[in-house]
N, C-alpha and C positions, 0 to 999 in steps of 0.2 A: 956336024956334032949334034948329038940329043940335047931335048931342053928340059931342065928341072925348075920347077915352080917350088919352093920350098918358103910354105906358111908358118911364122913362128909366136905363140903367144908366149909374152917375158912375165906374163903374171901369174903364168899356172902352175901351181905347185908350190915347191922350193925356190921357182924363178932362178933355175943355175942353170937354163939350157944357154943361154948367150957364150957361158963359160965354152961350152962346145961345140961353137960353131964352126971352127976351125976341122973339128975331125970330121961333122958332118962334109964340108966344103972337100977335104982332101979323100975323101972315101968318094961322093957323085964322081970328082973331075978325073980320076983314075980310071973311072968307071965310064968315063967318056961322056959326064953330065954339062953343060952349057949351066950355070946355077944362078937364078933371077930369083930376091929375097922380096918379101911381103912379111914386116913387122907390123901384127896389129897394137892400136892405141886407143883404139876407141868400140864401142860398141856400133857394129851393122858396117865396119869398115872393110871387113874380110868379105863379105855376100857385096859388096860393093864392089868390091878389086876382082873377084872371080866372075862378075858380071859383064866386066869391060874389059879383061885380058886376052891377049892373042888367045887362039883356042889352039895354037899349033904346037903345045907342051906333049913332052915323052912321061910324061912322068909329074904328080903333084906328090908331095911330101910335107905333113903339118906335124908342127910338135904342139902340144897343147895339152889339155883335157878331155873329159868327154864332150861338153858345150861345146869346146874349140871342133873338136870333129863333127858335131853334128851341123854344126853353122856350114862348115866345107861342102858336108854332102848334100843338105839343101840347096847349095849355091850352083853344085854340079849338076844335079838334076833338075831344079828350075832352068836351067841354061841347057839341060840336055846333052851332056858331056861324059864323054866312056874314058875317060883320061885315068890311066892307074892311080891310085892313093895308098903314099904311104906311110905310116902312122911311127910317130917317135914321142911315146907317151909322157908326158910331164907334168899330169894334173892333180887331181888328191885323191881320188879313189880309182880313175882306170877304168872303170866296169868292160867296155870294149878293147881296150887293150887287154886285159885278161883272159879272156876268149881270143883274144888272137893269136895269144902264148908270147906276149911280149909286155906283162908286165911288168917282169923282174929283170927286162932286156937294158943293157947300158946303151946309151948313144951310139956310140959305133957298134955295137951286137946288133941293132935293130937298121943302122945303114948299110951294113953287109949284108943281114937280111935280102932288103931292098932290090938291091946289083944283084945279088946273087941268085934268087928264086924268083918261079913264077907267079903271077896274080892271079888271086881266082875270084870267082862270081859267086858273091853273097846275095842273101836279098835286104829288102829295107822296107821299114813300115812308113804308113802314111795315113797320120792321125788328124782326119780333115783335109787341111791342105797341106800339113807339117812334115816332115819325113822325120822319122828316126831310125838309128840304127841297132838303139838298143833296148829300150822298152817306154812303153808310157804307163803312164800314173796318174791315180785319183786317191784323194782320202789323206788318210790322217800320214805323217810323215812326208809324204811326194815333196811338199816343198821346201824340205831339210836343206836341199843343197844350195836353193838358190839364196835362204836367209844365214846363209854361217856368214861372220863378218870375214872377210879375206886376211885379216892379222892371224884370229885364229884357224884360219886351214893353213894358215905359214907355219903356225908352232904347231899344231898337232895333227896337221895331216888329216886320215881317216877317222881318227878319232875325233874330231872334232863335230861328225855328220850324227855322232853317235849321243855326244852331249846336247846336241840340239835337239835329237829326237828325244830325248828323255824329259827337256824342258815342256814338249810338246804331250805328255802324258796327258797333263791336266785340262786338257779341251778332248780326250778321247769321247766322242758321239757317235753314234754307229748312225750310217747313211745310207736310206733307200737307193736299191739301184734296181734298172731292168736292163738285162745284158740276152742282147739277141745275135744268133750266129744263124747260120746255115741250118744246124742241125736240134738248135737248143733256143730256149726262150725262158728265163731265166728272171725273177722279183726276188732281191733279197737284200736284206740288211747287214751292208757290210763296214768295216772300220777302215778298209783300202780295195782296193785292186792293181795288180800289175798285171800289162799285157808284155809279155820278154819274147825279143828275138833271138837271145842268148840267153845263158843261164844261170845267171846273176847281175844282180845291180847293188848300189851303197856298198862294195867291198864285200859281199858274201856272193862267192861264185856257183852254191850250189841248187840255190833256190827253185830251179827247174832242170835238173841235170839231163834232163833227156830230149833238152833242147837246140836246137841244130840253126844255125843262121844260112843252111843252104837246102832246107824243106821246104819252103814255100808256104811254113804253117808257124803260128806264133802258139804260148803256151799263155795260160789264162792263171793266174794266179790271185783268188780274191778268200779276204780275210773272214768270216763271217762275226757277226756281232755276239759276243760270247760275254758271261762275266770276267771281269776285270783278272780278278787271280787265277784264272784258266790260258791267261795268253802267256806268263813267261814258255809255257813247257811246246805250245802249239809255235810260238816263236822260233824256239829252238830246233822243232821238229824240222822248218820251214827251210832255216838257215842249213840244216843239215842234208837236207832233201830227203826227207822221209816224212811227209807231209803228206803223200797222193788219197790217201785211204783215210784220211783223219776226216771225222766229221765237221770239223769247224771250218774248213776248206773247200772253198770252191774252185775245181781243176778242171782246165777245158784245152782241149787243142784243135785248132780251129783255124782256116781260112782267112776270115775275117770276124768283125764283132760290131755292133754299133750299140753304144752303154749310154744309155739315160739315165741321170738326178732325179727322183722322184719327189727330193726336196725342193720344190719349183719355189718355194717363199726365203729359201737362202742359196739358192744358186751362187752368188756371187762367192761364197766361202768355199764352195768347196770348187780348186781348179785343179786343173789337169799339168800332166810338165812332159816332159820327152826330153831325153838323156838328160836330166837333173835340171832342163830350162822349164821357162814358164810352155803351158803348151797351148792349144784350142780351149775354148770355154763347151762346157755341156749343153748339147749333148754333142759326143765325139763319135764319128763312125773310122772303123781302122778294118785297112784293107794291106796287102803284102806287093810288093814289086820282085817278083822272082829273079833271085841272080842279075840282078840291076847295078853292082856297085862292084869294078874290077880294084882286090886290094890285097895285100900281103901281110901273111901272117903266119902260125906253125897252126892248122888247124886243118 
């Protein structure tokens, strides 16, 4: 019989997947899964349980977040592990479940999935020694997700990422940065940067629509430092994907990147995060693992 490793976090989201573990269960064992459960409870316990578990799994399966997945694939590639992963999204914005075409997937849509279709090879970024699978961040916002208090992502979900950043208007400072790639060497003064493996992050999918998680290349998205009443419409622009040609925009697609804080006297404030976690402190060098991570999705 196959063996399914199925990872579950009870805090992400609504916290209703427990409700469904039953359809999970009778959808694997049909499917002719062996099903061995891992509820997390604590922080660093999941990178813990995938460090010391038999490696002779068919199959891993996490319902969570983005944090909750990104913690899995770290875990899998510091251990070195080609094990299929399969994603049953339960967190408050999704970003990577969106790109896989299973945001709007119910529990059993997304376990049929699973059984039913092949896994394919993505790649994954690796910002220092971090991996992510959906983008990293600097600057004003990046650390939205990780300060919302958990009551409110219970009642308001996405919107919640959206009232935090808006609290965060009132520190807007634009940040020297120097952003060096292959092809480009780059001083500028910016208010963020996103490096995306996909093409959107925070609940807006379209931010680099021409981005692919099986090129081998990541898309560079940074804010430039502009006056104040010039950013609702360049915001918009952004969220919309019609951004590329805007002067206020910095757009690069690239290999790799290694971005320096040229504000060396507050380093400390400005950090980095990958998939909505804390991430590397500056300076961050980010490089691509081509088609590294076997996982199922409609994409």
């Amino acid at each position: 019989m196959k063996k399914c490793k199925l990872i579950y976090n009870p805090y992400s989201g609504n916290k209703t997947f427990k409700f469904d573990l039953d359809i999970c269960f009778s959808i694997f064992q049909q499917a002719g899964y062996e099903i061995h459960i891992f509820r997390t409870i604590k922080n660093g316990d999941i990178r813990e349980h995938i460090l010391n578990m038999d490696t002779n799994y068919d199959l891993i399966v996490v319902s969570g977040g983005d944090g909750t997945i990104n913690i899995v694939v770290n875990a899998l590639i510091e251990r070195n592990l080609d094990i299929p992963l399969g994603v049953i999204p339960s967190g408050t914005a999704n970003d990577f479940a969106t790109f896989l075409g299973l945001k709007t997937a119910s529990v059993e849509e997304a376990c049929k999935l699973i059984v039913t279709e092949e896994a394919k090879k993505i790649d994954i970024g690796i910002a220092n020694e971090k991996c992510f699978i959906n983008v990293c961040a600097g600057g004003l916002f990046t650390n939205v997700s990780q300060n919302v208090d958990k009551d409110l992502k219970y009642a308001l979900g996405s919107l919640s990422y959206y009232i935090k950043g808006i609290e965060q208007l009132a520190n807007f400072r634009k940040i020297p940065f120097r952003i060096t790639t292959e092809n480009n060497v780059l001083e500028e003064d910016l208010y963020l940067f996103l490096v995306l493996n996909s093409a959107g992050t925070g609940g807006f999918n379209r931010i680099a629509p021409s981005a692919s998680i099986t090129d081998g290349m990541f898309d560079f998205v940074g804010i430039k430092a502009k006056p104040v009443i010039e950013l609702p419409i360049l915001f918009l622009k952004i969220f919309n994907g019609e951004f590329v040609k805007d002067s206020g925009v910095v757009y690069l697609k690239e290999k790799s990147f290694h971005i320096e804080c040229l504000d060396t006297e507050h380093l400390q404030l400005h950090e980095t995060t990958v998939d909505g976690e804390k991430g590397p402190d500056m300076p961050v060098s980010i490089s691509v693992l081509p088609r590294r991570l076997s996982i199922f999705g409609k994409f």
